[in-house]
C-alpha positions in Angstrom: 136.8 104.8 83.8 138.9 105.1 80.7 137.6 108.4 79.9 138.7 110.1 83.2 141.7 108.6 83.0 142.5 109.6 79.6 140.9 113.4 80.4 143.7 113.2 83.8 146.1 112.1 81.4 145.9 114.7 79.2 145.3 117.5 81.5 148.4 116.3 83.4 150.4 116.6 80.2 148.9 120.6 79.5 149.8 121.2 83.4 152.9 119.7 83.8 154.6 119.3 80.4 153.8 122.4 79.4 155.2 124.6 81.3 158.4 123.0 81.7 158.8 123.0 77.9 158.3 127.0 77.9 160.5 127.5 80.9 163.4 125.8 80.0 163.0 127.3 76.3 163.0 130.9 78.2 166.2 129.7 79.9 168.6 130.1 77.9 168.0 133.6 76.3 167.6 134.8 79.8 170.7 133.3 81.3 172.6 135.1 78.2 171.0 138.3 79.3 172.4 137.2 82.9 176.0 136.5 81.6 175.8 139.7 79.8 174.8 141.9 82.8 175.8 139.6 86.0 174.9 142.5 88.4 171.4 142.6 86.8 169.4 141.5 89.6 165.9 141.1 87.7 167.9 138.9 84.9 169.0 136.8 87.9 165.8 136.9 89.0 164.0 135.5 86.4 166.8 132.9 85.4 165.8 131.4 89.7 162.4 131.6 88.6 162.5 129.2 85.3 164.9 127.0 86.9 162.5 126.3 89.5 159.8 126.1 87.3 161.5 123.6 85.1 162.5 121.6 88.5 158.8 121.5 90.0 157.2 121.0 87.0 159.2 117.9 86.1 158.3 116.3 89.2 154.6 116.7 88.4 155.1 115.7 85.3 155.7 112.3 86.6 151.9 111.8 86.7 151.5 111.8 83.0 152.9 108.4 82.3 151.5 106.9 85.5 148.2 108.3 83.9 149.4 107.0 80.4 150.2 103.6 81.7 146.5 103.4 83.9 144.7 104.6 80.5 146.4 103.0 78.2 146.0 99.2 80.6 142.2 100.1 80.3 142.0 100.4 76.8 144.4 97.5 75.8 146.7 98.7 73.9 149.8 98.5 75.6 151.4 96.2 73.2 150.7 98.7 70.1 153.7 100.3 68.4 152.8 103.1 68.9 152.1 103.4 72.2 155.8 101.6 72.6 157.8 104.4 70.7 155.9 107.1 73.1 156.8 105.2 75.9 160.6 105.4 74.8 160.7 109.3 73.5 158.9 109.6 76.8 161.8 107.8 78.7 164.3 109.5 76.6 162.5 112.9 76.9 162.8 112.9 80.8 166.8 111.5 80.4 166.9 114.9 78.4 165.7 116.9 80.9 167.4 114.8 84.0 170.8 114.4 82.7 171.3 117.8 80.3 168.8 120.3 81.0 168.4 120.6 84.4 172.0 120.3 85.2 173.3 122.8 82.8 170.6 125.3 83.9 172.2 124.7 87.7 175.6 125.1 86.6 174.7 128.5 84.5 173.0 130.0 87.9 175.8 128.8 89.9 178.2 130.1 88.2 175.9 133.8 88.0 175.4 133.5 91.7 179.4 133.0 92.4 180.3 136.0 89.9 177.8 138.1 92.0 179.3 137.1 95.1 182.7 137.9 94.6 183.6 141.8 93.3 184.9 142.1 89.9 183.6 138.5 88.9 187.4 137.7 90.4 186.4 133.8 90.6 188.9 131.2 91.6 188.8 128.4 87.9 188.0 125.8 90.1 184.9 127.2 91.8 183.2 127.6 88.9 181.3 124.7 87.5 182.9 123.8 83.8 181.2 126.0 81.0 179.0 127.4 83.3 180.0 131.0 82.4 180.1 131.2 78.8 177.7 131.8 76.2 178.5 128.6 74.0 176.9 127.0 77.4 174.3 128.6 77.4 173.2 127.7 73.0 174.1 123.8 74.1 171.9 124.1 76.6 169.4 125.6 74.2 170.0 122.6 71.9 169.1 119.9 74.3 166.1 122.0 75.5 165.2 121.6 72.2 165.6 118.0 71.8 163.5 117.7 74.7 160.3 119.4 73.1 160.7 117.5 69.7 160.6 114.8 71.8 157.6 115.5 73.3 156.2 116.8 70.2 156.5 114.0 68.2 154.7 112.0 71.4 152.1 114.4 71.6 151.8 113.9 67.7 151.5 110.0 68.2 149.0 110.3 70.9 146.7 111.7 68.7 146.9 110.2 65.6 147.5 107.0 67.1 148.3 104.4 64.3 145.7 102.3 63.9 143.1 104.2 65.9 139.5 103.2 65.4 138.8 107.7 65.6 139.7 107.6 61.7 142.6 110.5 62.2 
């Protein structure tokens, strides 16, 4: 049992983790093309497309700790160290992504889809969500999408050489 719930585990992680890692890395080069071109419908386009991405694959990536949890219960290590930590750069990881990436991706496309919607990009201050329009939102945004992949990187690196492993890595 341990085995298929370590191979869901870790397929769950490929599936789900990955792409939201390469999406919302993709984001913020392709919002700046957005801001620099707001009538660029492909741009637009494509910024829609990783949001979404980023959105659905964070909900699926939900099953990765459940998995995590069920595995690591079987194998009886869920007082190790280092299982501990990834549980907290795991927690932290999804706060990341919850709290700064996700919203800030929002706010970027909202404020694209109201310059699209109103001729000239003559939008009233207040309508637009703050910093949504501006490339220095778009390289913070890039800086907590890349908090988020160290984070899982340096899980993904803990998960496999798992201190005190009896594998010998």
């Amino acid at each position: 049992m341990t085995k298929f719930l370590l191979a869901v585990h870790v397929i769950a992680a490929i599936v789900a983790i990955g792409p939201v890692t390469v999406a919302a890395s993709m984001f913020p080069p392709a919002a700046r093309k957005l801001l620099d071109a707001p009538d660029d419908a492909d741009a637009l386009a494509t910024t829609r497309l990783l949001h979404r991405v980023c959105r659905a694959y964070a909900v699926v990536g939900v099953v990765v700790p459940v998995f995590g949890f069920a595995t690591a219960s079987n194998m009886g290590v869920l007082g190790d160290t280092w299982l501990i930590v990834s549980i907290a750069l795991t927690g932290l990881a999804a706060v990341v992504l919850a709290a700064l990436v996700l919203p800030r991706q929002s706010a970027i496309l909202e404020g694209a889809s109201l310059e699209r919607v109103t001729p000239e990009g003559a939008v009233p201050e207040e309508a637009v969500p703050e910093g949504a329009g501006d490339r220095a939102a778009t390289v913070r945004l890039a800086m907590f999408t890349g908090i988020f992949n160290l984070l899982w990187a340096t899980v993904t690196v803990l998960m496999i050489i798992r201190p005190g492993s009896t594998t010998g890595a």
